[in-house]
C-alpha positions as CSV (number, residue, x, y, z in Angstrom):
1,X,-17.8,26.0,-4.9
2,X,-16.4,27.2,-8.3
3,X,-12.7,26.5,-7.2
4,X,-13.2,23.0,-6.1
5,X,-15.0,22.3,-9.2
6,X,-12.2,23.8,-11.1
7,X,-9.7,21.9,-9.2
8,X,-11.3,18.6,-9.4
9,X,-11.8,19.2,-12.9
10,X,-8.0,19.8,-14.0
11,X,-7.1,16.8,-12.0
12,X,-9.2,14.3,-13.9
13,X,-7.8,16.1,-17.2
14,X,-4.6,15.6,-16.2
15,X,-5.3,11.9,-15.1
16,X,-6.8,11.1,-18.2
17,X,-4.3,12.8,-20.6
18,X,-1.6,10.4,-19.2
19,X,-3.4,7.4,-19.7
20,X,-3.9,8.6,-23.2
21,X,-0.1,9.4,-23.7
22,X,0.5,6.4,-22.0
23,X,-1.3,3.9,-24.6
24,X,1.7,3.2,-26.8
25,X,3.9,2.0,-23.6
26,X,0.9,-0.7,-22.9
27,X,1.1,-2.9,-25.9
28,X,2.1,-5.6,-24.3
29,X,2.1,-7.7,-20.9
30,X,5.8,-6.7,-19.6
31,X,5.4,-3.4,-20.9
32,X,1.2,-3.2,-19.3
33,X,2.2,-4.9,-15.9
34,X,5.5,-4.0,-15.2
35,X,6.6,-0.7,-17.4
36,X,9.6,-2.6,-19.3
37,X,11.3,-3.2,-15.5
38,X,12.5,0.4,-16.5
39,X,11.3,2.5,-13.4
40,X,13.8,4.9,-12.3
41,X,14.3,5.6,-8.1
42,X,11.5,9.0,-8.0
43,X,9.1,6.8,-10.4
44,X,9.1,3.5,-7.9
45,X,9.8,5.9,-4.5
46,X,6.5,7.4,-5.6
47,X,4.8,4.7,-6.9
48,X,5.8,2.4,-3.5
49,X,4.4,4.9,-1.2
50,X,1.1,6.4,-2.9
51,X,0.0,3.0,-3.0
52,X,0.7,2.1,0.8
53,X,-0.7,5.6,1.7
54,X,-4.8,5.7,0.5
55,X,-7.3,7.8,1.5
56,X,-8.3,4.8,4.2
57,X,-5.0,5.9,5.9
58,X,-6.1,9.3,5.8
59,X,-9.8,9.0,6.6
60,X,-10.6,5.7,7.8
61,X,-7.4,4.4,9.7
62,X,-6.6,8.5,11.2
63,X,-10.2,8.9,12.1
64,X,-10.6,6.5,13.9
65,X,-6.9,5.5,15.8
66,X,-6.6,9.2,15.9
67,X,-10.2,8.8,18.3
68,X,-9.0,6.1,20.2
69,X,-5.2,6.8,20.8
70,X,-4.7,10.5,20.9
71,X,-1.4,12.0,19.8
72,X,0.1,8.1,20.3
73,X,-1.3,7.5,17.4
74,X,1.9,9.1,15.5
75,X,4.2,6.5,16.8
76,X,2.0,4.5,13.8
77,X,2.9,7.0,11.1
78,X,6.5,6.2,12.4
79,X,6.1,2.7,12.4
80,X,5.0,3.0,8.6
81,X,8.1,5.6,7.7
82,X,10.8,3.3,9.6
83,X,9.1,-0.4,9.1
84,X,6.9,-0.1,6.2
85,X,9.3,1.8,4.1
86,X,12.9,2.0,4.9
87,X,13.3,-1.8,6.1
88,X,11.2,-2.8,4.0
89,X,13.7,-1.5,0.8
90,X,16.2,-2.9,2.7
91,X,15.7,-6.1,3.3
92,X,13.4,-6.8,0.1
93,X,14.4,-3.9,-2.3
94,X,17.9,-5.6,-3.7
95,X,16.2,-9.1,-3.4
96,X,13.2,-8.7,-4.7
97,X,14.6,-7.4,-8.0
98,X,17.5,-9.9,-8.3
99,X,15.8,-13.2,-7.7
100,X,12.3,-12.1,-9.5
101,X,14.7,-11.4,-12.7
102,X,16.2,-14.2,-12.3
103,X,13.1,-16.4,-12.3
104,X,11.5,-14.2,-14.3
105,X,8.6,-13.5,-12.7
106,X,6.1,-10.7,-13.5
107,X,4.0,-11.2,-10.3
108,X,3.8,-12.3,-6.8
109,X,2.0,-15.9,-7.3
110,X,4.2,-17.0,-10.1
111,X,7.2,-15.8,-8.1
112,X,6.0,-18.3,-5.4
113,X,5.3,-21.1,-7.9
114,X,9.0,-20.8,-9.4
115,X,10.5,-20.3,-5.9
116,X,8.6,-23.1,-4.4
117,X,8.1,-25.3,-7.6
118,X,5.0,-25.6,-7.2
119,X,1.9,-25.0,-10.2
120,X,-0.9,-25.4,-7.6
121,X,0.3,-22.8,-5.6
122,X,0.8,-20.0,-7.9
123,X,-3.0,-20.8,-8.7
124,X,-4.0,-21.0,-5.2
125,X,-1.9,-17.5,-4.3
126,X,-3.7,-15.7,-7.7
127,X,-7.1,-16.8,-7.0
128,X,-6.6,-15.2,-2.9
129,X,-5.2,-12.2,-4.1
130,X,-8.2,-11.1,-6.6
131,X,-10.3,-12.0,-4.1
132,X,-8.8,-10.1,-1.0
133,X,-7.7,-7.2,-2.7
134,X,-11.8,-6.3,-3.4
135,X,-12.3,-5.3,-0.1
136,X,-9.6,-3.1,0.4
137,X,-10.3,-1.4,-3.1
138,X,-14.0,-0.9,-1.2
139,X,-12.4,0.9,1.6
140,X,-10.4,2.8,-0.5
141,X,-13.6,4.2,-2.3
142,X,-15.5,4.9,0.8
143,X,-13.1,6.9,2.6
144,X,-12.8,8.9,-0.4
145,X,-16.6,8.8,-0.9
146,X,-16.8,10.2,2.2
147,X,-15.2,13.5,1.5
148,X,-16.9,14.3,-1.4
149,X,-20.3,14.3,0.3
150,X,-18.9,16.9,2.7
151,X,-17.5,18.8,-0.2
152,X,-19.8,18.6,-2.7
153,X,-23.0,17.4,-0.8
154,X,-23.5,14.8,-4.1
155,X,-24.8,11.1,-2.9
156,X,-22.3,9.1,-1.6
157,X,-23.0,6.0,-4.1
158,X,-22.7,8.8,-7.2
159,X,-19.2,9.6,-5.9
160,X,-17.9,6.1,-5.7
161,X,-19.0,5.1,-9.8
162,X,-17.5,8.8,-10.8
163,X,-14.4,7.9,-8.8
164,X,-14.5,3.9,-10.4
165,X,-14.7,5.1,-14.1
166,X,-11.7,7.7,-13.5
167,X,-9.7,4.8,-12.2
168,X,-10.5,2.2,-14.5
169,X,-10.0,4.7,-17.7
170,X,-6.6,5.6,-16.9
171,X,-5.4,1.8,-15.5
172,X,-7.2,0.5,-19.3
173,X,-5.5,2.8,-21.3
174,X,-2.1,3.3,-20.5
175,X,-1.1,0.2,-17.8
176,X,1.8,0.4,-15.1
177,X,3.3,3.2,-17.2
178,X,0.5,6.0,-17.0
179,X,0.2,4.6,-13.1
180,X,3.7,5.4,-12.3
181,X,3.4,9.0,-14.3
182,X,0.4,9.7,-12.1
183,X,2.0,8.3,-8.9
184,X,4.5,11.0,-9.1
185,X,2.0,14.2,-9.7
186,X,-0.4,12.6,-7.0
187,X,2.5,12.2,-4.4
188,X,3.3,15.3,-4.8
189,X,0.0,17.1,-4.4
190,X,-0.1,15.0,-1.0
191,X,3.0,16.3,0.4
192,X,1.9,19.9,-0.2
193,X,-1.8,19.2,1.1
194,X,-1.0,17.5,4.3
195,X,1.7,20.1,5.6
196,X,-1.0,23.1,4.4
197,X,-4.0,20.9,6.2
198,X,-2.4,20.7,9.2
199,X,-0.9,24.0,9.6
200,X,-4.2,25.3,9.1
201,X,-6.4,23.1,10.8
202,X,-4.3,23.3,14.0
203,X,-4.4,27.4,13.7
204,X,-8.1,27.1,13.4
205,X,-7.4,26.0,17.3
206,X,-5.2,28.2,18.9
207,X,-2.2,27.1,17.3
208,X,-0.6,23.5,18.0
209,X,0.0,24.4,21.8
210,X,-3.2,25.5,22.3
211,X,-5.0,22.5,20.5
212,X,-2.7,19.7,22.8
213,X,-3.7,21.8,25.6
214,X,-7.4,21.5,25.0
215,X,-7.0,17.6,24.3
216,X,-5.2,17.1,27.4
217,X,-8.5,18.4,29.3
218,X,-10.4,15.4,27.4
219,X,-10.8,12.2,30.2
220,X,-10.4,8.9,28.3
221,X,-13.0,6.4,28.3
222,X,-10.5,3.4,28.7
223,X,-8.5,4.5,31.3
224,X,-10.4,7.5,33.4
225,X,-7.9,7.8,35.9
226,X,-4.9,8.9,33.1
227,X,-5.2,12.7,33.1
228,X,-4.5,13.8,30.0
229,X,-4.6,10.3,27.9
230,X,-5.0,11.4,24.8
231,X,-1.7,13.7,25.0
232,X,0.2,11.7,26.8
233,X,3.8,9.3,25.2
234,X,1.9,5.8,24.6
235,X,-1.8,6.8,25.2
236,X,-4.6,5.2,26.6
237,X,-4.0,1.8,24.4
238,X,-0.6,0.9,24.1
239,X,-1.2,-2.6,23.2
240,X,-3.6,-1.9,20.7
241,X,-1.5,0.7,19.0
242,X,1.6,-1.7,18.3
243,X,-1.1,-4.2,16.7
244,X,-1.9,-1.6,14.3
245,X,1.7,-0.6,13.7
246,X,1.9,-4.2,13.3
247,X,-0.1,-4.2,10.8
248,X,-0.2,-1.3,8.6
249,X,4.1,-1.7,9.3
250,X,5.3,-5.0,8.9
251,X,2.5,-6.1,6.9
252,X,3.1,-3.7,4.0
253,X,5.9,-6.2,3.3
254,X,3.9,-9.3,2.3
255,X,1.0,-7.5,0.0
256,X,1.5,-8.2,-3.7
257,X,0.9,-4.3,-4.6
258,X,3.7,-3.3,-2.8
259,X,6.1,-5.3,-3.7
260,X,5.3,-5.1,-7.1
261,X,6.9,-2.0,-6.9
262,X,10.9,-3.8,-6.6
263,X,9.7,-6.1,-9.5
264,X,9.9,-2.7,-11.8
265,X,12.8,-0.9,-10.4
266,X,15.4,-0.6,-13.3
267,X,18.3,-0.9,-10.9
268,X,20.6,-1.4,-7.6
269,X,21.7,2.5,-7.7
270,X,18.0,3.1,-8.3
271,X,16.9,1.1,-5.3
272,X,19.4,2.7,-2.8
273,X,18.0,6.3,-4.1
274,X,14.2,5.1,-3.6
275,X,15.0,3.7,-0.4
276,X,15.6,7.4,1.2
277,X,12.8,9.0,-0.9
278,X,10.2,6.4,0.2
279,X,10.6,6.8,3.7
280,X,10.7,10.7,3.6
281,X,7.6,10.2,1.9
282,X,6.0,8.0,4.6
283,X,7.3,10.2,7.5
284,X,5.5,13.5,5.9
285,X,2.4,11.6,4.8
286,X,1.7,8.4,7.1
287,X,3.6,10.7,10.4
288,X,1.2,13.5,9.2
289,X,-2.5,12.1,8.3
290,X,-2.0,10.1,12.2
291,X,-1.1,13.6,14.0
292,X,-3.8,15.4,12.3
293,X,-6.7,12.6,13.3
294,X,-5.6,12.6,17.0
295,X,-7.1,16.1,16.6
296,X,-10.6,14.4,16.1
297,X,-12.1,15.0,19.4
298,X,-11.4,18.6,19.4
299,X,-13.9,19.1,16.2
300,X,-16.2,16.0,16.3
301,X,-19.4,15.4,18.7
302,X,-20.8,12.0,18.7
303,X,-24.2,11.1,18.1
304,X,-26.5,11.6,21.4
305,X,-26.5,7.7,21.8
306,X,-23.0,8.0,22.1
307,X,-22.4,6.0,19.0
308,X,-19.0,7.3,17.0
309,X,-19.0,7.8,13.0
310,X,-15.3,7.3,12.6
311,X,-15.6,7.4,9.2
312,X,-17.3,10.7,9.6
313,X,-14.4,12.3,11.8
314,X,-11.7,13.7,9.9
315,X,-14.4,15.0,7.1
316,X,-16.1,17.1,9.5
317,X,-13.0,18.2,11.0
318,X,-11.9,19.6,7.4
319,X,-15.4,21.1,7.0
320,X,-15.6,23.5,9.9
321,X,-11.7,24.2,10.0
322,X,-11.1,24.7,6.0
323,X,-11.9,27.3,3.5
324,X,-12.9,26.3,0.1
325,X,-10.0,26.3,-1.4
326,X,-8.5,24.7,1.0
327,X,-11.2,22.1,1.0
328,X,-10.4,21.7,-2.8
329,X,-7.2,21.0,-2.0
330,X,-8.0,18.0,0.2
331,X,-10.0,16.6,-2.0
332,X,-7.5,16.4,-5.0
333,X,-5.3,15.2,-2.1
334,X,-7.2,12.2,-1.2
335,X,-8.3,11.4,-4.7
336,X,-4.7,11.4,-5.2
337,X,-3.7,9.0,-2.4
338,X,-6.9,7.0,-3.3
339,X,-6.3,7.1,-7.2
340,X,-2.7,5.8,-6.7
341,X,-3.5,2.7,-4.4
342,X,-7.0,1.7,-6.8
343,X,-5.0,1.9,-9.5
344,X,-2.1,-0.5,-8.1
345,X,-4.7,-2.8,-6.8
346,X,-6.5,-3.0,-10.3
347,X,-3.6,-4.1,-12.3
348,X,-1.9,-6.4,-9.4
349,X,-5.1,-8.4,-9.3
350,X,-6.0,-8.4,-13.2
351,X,-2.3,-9.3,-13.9
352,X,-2.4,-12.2,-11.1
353,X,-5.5,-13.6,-11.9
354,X,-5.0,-13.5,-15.8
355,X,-1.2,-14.6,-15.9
356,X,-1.6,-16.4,-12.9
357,X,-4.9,-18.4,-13.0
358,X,-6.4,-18.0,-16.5
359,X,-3.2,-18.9,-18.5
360,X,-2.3,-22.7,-18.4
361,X,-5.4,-23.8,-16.5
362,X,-8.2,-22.9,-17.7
363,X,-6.9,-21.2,-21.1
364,X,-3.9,-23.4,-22.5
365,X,-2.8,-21.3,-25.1
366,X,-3.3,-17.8,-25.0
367,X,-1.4,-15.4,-27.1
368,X,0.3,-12.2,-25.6
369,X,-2.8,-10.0,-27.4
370,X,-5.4,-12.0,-25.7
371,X,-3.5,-11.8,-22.3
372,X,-3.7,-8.1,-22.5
373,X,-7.2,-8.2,-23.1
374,X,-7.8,-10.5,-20.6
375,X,-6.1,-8.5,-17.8
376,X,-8.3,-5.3,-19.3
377,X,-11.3,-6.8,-18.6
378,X,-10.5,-7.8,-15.1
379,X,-9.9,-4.4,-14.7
380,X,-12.8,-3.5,-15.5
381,X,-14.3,-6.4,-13.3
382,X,-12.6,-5.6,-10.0
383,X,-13.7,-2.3,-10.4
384,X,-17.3,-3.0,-10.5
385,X,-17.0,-5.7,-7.6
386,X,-15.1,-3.0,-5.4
387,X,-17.9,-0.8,-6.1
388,X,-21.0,-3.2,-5.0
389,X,-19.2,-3.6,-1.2
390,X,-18.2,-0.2,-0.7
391,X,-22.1,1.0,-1.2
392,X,-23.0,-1.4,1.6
393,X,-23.1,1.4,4.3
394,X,-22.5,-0.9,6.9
395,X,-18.9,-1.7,5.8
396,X,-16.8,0.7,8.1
397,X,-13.3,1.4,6.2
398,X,-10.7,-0.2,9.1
399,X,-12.8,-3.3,9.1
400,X,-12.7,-3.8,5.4
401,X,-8.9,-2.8,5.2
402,X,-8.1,-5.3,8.0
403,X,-9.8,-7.7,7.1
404,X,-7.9,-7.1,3.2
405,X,-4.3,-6.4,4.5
406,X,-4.2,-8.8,7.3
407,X,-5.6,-11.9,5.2
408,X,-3.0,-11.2,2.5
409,X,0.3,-10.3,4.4
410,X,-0.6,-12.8,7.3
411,X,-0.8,-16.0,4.4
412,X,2.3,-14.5,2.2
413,X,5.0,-12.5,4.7
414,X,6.7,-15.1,6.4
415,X,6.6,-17.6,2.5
416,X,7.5,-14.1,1.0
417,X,10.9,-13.3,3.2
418,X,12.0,-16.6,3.8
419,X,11.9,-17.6,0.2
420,X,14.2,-14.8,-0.3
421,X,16.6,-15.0,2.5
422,X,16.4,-18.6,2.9
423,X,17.4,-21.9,1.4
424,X,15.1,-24.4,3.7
425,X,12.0,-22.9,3.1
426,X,9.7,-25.1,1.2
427,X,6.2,-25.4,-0.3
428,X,5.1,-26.9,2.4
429,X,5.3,-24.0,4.8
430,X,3.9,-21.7,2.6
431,X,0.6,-23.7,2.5
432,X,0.2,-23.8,6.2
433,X,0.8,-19.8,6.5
434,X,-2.3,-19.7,3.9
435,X,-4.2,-21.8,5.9
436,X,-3.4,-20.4,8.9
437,X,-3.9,-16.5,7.8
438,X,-7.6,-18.2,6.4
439,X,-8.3,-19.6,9.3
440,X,-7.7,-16.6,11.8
441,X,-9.2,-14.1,9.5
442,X,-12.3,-15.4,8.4
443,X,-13.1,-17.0,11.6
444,X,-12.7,-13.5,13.1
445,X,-14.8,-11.8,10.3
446,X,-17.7,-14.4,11.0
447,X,-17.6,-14.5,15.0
448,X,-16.5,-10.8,15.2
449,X,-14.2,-12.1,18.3
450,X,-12.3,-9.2,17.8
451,X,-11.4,-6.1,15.5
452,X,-10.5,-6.9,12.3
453,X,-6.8,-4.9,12.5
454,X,-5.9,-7.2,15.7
455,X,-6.4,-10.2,13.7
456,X,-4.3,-9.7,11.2
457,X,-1.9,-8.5,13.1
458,X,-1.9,-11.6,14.8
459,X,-1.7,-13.3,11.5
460,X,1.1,-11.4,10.5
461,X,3.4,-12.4,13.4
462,X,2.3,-15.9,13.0
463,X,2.9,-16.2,9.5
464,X,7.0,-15.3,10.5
465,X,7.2,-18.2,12.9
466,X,5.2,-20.9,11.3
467,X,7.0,-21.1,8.3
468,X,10.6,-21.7,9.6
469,X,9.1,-24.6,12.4
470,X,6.9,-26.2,9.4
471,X,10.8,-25.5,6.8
472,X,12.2,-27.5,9.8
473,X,10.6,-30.6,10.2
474,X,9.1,-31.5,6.6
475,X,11.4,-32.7,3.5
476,X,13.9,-30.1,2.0
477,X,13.3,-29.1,-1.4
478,X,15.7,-30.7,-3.8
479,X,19.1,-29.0,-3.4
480,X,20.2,-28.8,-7.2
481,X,16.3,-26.7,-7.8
482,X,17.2,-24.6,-4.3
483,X,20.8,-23.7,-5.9
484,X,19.7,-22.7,-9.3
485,X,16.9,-20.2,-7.7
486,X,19.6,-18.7,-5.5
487,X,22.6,-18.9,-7.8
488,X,21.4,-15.0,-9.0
489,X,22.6,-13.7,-5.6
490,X,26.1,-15.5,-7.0
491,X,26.4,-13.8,-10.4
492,X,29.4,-11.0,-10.1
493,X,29.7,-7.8,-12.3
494,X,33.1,-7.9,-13.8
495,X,34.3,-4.3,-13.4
496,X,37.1,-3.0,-16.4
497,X,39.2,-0.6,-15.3
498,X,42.1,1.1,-17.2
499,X,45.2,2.2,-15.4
500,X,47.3,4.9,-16.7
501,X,50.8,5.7,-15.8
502,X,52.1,9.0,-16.1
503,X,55.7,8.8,-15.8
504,X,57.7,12.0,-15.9
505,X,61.4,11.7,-17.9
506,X,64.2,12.3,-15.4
507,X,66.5,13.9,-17.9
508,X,69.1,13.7,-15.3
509,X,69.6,10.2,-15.5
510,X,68.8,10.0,-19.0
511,X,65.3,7.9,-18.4
């Protein structure tokens, strides 16, 4: 017990000395939302994939896929590497950073008001993101929650407020700056855990060959007649797997947390270098969390009803295969991983709603002091609300992230892309990707038709073909506006370079 008190106790030191350090680089909005656009390629590698990787990913989302799909399951840590991360800085990397610049735009709903001229919209976009990000910063707490109770055997609703104040401390204190600082400390401490966990959770079983060959013996429930489902190349649930690649893949690239990471990259070289540390980082940690939950079955019993606590999986798995130490280690790992995403969500929402909502609608004038303040204090207030859902027991972590991620990226992917790539999108396509993302999401949450994850998966796909059919048959946007919010892909750097001739004297011809 004394190490993982000792542990968990130089980690929150740590934490909090950077937000402390961190104050004087928060004194303003640019500098408290975006870190001056100054973040080198390690910085915004980090940063990018600590936020996409949470303890849902590693409790919640591995418990239970890992359950369900066996050692398929990896092909969605693969997904996340290949999709989530290196096409993703690909494609919106460069882009993101150039037009956002050029519009100067500090988050994701005024970037879709400038791009799309449109005032309402950037309201619209704010007000959906504070309120869909809530949920997800719930989920993030409970699978984090979780792990503490089998640590530490403290009440799950005590570990959730210690875990809020940590959070909300550090965001308060020092802004994007002291988030980025910690992203890079936490990411590291997750690279080292998950290769150690798995190494020897696995040896705990035989070895890796030993543990596959003991899940092989396991008969699926889907599909009885597959011998040796939960080993085999696509698994019992093909289908069902590529939704949640879909989502948790392609969907990364419409949430406003993770591409707030391009808004703050200080440069092109910077972006190419991030690229390749991102998605090494996704392969270790996304590839890694998935293998070791398809290992579930091997140290989990359900209840005698049958009923499966898949939130409960990978924490008991940890508990009967880790030593102390070791279980410290997983802790500060997933506080990590859940620390870095709160903290992204708390000052993406704050700075949206604040800059986004507050300022010009409801409070015409406000100075940059009060705006600071102001986004403060919503910190502070998305906090608490996170709080109140995730101590609803009921809430399972998948259906809350789901329900989060696939609301979010299925309304603003398709608007999101296009509006970078493409002249003829318009306004009027992003409003029908909202609606549509509303409509599929919410009417799924209230019927419970199907899992939350297929849904917005659906939504996802959907939201890349609805926009360029409703582009195509309503009015253009004015050309001249469309030019100017494209010309930065236009603007050349003028290169000076300096010849020098060295000419040797031919004294033989007198030269």
């Amino acid at each position: 017990m004394f190490e993982k008190v000792f542990m968990m106790a130089a980690f929150f030191a740590v934490t909090a000395a950077i937000g402390i350090y961190c104050r004087k680089h928060a004194t303003n909005v640019n500098d408290f939302v975006l870190g001056g656009r100054n973040m080198g390629p390690w910085m915004s590698a980090f940063a990018y994939g600590t936020t996409y990787f949470s303890g849902v990913v590693f409790v919640g989302y591995a418990g239970q896929f890992g359950w369900n799909f066996g050692l398929s399951v990896t092909w969605i840590g693969i997904g996340n590497a290949i999709i989530g991360s290196l096409l993703a800085w690909v494609v919106l990397g460069r882009r993101t950073r150039v037009m956002t610049k050029h519009l100067d735009s500090a988050t994701m709903p005024d970037f879709f008001g400038k791009r799309y001229g449109s005032s309402s919209l950037k309201v619209v976009v704010s007000f959906l993101i504070f309120v869909f990000l809530v949920p997800y910063s719930a989920s993030v707490y409970k699978g984090l929650s979780q792990l503490f109770v089998m640590a530490f055997g403290i009440d799950f609703i005590y570990c959730v407020i210690g875990m809020a104040f940590l959070t909300g401390l550090y965001v308060v204190l020092g802004g994007y700056m002291a988030v980025a600082l910690n992203d890079v400390i936490q990411g590291i401490i997750m690279i080292v855990s998950i290769i150690s966990i798995i190494f020897v959770v696995l040896n705990s079983r035989g070895g890796l060959m030993a543990a596959v060959s003991e899940l092989s013996q396991i008969p699926s429930e889907a599909v009885p007649e597959l011998n040796g489902a939960y080993t085999s190349f696509l698994g019992p649930a093909p289908l069902s797997m590529l939704a949640i690649m879909v989502l948790t893949s392609l969907g990364a690239w419409g949430l406003p947390q993770m591409i707030h990471k391009f808004y703050t990259i200080k440069n092109e070289k910077a972006i190419q270098t991030g690229t390749v540390i991102s998605t090494l980082f996704a392969l270790i940690i996304a590839g890694g969390s998935y293998f070791l939950g398809a290992f579930g079955r091997l140290f989990y019993t359900p209840a005698a009803d049958g009923k499966v606590a898949f939130d409960d999986i990978v924490p008991e798995m940890l508990g009967s295969a880790l030593p102390d130490i070791l279980i410290g280690l997983v802790i500060i790992m997933v506080l990590s991983a859940s620390m870095s995403t709160l903290s992204s969500l708390v000052i993406t929402s704050s700075s949206t709603f604040t800059l986004d909502f507050l300022k010009g609608t409801l409070v015409k004038n406000m100075s940059n002091r009060m705006q600071v303040v102001l986004i403060k204090g919503l910190c502070v207030l998305f906090v608490v609300l996170s709080v109140i859902i995730a101590i609803n027991p009921n809430n399972l972590i998948t259906t809350l992230m789901g329900l989060s991620w696939g609301t979010l990226a299925g309304a603003f992917l398709g608007p999101f892309l296009y509006g970078l790539l493409w002249k003829r999108a318009n306004k009027a396509a992003l409003w029908a990707s909202i609606i549509l993302s509303l409509l599929i999401n919410v009417t799924n949450l209230i019927t419970g038709y199907t899992a939350a994850p297929i849904a917005g998966a659906v939504a996802i796909l959907l939201s890349l073909v609805i926009v360029p059919i409703v582009s195509l048959i309503t009015p253009r946007q004015d050309p001249a506006f469309i030019d100017r919010v494209f010309a930065c892909y236009d603007e050349k750097i003028e290169m000076r370079v300096e010849h020098k001739f060295h000419l040797k004297e031919n004294e033989d011809n007198g030269h």
